[in-house]
Every structure is written in structure tokens, then in C-alpha cells.
C-alpha positions, 0 to 999 in steps of 0.5 A: 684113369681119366686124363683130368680126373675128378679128384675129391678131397674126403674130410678136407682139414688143414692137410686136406686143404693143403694138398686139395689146395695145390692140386686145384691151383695147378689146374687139377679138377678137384672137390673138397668134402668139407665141414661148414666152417671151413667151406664158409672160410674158403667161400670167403677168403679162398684158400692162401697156401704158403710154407717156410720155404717162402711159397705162396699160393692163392686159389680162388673160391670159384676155382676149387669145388666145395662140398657138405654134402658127401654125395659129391663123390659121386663123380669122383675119379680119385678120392683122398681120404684126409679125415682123422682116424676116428671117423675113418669107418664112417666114411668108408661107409659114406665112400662106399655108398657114393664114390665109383667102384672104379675110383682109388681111394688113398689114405693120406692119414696118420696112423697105420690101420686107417687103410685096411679099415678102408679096405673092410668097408670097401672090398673089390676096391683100390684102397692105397694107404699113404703118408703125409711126412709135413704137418700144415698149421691152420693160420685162419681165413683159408690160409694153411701153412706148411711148416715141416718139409716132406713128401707125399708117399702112396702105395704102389698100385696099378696107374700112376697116382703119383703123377695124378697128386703131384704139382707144383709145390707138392711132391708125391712118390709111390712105394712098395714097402708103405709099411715101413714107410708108415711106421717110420711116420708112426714113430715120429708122430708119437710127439705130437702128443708131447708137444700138445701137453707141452704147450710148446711150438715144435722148434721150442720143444725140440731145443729143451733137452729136459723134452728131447730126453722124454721124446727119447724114452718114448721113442726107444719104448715104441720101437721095442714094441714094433722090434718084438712084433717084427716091425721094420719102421723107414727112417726119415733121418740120417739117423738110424731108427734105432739110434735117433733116441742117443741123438735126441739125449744129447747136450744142447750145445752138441744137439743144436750142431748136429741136428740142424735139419730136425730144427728146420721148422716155423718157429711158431709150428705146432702138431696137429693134437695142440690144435685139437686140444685148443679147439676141443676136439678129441685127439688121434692118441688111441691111434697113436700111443694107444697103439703101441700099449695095445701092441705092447701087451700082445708082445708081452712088452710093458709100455709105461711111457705110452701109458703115462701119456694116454691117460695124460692126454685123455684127462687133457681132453677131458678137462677142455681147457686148452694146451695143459702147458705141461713140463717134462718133469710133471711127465715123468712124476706122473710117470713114478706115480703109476709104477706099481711099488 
């Protein structure tokens, strides 16, 4: 690889910019591949990267390519793929018709098929699925926020793209077991469809024992799935996968003590389905609970929670209305209401 490769940041959103954002002020050549909102924000304001830690990072417009126009790729030696799961297929075809053959392309999505989905429209080629284990809130004016701690995780593969999307501020590793690594991701991931019908910040949500105890329900249904279709998810805790629903079920008092790193979050942070809901746009659900349904029936294992929750946040799509501002209690009526008798 290139000892200054042209990195291009494919469907720039919050994490996109971030990511993009890091790289660039620490001299990377790179591109963001960006909708016109946000490339007239960044023209305008630049980009402000900042995080709970009291980071702060300015990158100049003229410091940082900015693109509408996917033929930008062309001159890629990296592309980073940041776009939702819904688009993925579009732009491996976009990818597959501009970038080089010899450039890696790195799914830095939520979601577990987003690579080999890649992979189909782009055979021969070095597609690596990834992780992103922090959540970055969009403040406005170029700013993102980075208000969960974590690290970069990429496939292992041939070069050291680890070392390429490293900088200052942003840390990357590679694994040999993405697999597991993802699904660990999955499963933590499956809140954010909570916390959007909750209308909660995260750190909000996370005190109320009334949503730990759903998130609990959820969490254990799921990981019945991944057990039944022999699926080992990594823990990002010092719990056990299997045994964080017993620590989200705990009382306050004993939970606030012994699950001080969970609460180390902005307290005005919120995951990634709030901001889609508050702005219209369709969410990541079929990628994320609508994947344990789907695995669920192929295990001949029944998904009542994640169901509930689909069609919940599906009507919540529907109805454009912004944050439903739901209760945990509303969930679970709903939930006996579609139990068969």
C-alpha cells in the first residue's frame, strides 16, 4: 500500500465524519463521499471532533476532501464503507464500478452481513468487515460527538490496515475472530432500538431499572437465537455474554455501583435510531432485531420481544413523528397483546 494512501470515507454520516475527521487532522490524505447537507455543513463550519474525554479536534474545509460525486473513488487506495445497511448494495455497486481493484474496502457498519454483501458485488477483491464499539452524536455545524468510549476493530488480512486508520484520538486493532466481535456489537446494538422508542438519552434510560429489565428480556431472547445457530458473540464487559441480562435486572442502588463503566456515557447521548427517527428517515431495525426474528424462525426458536419491537419501531417510522417518547410498560402490553391466546 501506499505510504500516504488516499483514504475515501463511502456515505460520510456522524461516524463517517468522525473517523474521516481523525484521520484527516492527523495528516491522512482522505475524502469524504458525502450528501450535500453535510458537505455544505463541513464547507462552512469545518469539522469540531470532540468526546466525553474533553477531546477537541478542528479540521479545516480545505484540509479534508469532500465529495457528492461517487467517482471520487477512483483514486482510492482505502475505501471505508460508513453508509447504513440499506444502502450497502447500492454502493457496492457504485464501488465496484470506480474504486481500484487493488483498494481494501472496510465495512465500518452496524449489523453483521453488511461485508459479504460487499463481498457479492465485489468478488476478487479485499472487503474486511469491521466495528465501530462508540456511537458519535451529530451536534450540528460540523461537530460530531463522540459520547461512548471504544475502538476500531477490522478484519485481519493481508497489510497493516490497522495502522492506516489509526490516529491520534482513534484507535484501531485488527482481529482474527471479526465474527464474534460483531455479534458481541450485535447484541449491544439491539438497544438502540429502545432507546429511540424511549425518547431517552442513553445514561437516562440505562438508570431506569423498569428499561434495564426489557433490555434484559431482549438481550437473553437474542442470545438464545445466536446459541441455537451456534454463535459465540465477544463480550464488551467484564461480564459474561450470557450473564449481562442478570446485571441489567438488578436494583438501582446495587446496578448504579457495579455498573459504573456501562453509565460512562454523555449524559445527553443518544443511539444512532433516535436521530433517524427525529429526522425521518427509515432505521437500521431489519438489520438489527429483524435479524434475530429471521434467525429465530430458522432455529425454530420464538422471538417475541424482537417482534413486538420491529413492528413497534416500524409504526414509529410510519407515523414521522419524531421520538414516540414510549415506557417500558407500553412495551410490554404491547407485547401481551400479540401473544397468541
Amino acid at each position: 500500500m501506499d505510504s500516504d494512501p488516499h483514504i475515501v470515507v463511502a456515505g460520510a454520516g456522524s461516524i463517517g465524519c468522525f473517523v474521516g475527521g481523525l484521520l484527516a487532522a492527523a495528516g491522512r490524505n482522505v475524502t469524504l463521499l458525502v450528501r450535500p447537507r453535510i458537505a455544505a455543513e463541513i464547507r462552512a463550519h469545518g469539522l469540531t471532533l470532540t468526546d466525553l474525554d474533553g477531546m477537541a479536534v478542528q479540521v479545516r474545509a480545505d484540509a479534508i476532501g469532500l465529495s457528492e460525486d461517487p467517482a471520487c473513488m477512483e483514486e482510492a487506495d482505502v475505501v471505508l464503507v460508513t453508509v447504513k445497511s440499506r444502502s450497502t448494495d447500492a454502493l457496492g455497486r457504485e464501488i465496484a464500478q470506480y474504486a481500484p481493484r487493488h483498494a481494501p474496502v472496510v465495512s465500518l457498519q452496524n449489523g453483521v452481513t453488511n461485508a459479504e454483501v460487499l463481498r457479492k458485488r465485489l468478488p476478487g477483491r479485499d472487503v474486511r468487515a469491521g466495528m465501530v464499539a462508540f456511537n458519535v452524536v451529530p451536534m450540528g455545524q460540523g461537530c460530531y460527538h463522540r459520547a461512548v468510549e471504544g475502538d476500531v476493530v477490522v478484519e485481519a488480512g493481508p497489510g497493516d490496515l490497522a495502522a492506516v486508520m489509526q490516529a491520534p484520538g482513534l484507535e484501531c486493532v485488527e482481529s482474527r475472530d471479526i465474527e464474534s466481535v460483531q455479534w458481541g456489537k450485535f447484541l449491544m446494538n439491539l438497544n438502540n432500538a429502545l432507546n429511540a422508542l424511549s425518547g431517552l438519552p442513553l445514561q437516562e434510560q440505562l438508570k431506569n431499572r423498569g428499561w434495564r429489565r426489557l433490555m434484559a428480556d431482549q438481550w437473553a431472547e437474542a442470545y438464545s437465537v445466536l446459541k441455537a445457530c451456534g454463535i459465540k458473540p465477544k463480550s464488551f464487559t467484564p461480564v459474561p455474554v450470557g450473564a449481562l441480562p442478570l446485571v441489567l435486572r438488578l436494583p438501582n442502588a446495587i446496578f448504579l455501583r457495579l455498573a459504573s463503566a456501562m453509565l460512562k456515557i454523555d449524559p445527553q447521548a443518544r443511539a444512532s435510531m433516535s436521530y433517524d427517527l427525529m429526522e425521518g428517515r427509515p432505521t437500521e431495525i431489519d438489520a438489527l432485531q429483524g435479524m434475530v426474528v429471521r434467525k429465530g424462525a430458522e432455529a425454530g426458536v420464538p422471538t417475541p420481544i424482537n417482534a413486538m419491537v420491529v413492528d413497534v419501531m416500524k409504526t414509529a417510522e410510519l407515523a414521522e413523528e419524531g421520538l414516540p417518547n414510549l415506557t417500558p410498560e407500553s412495551l410490554r402490553a404491547e407485547l401481551s397483546q400479540n401473544r397468541p391466546s
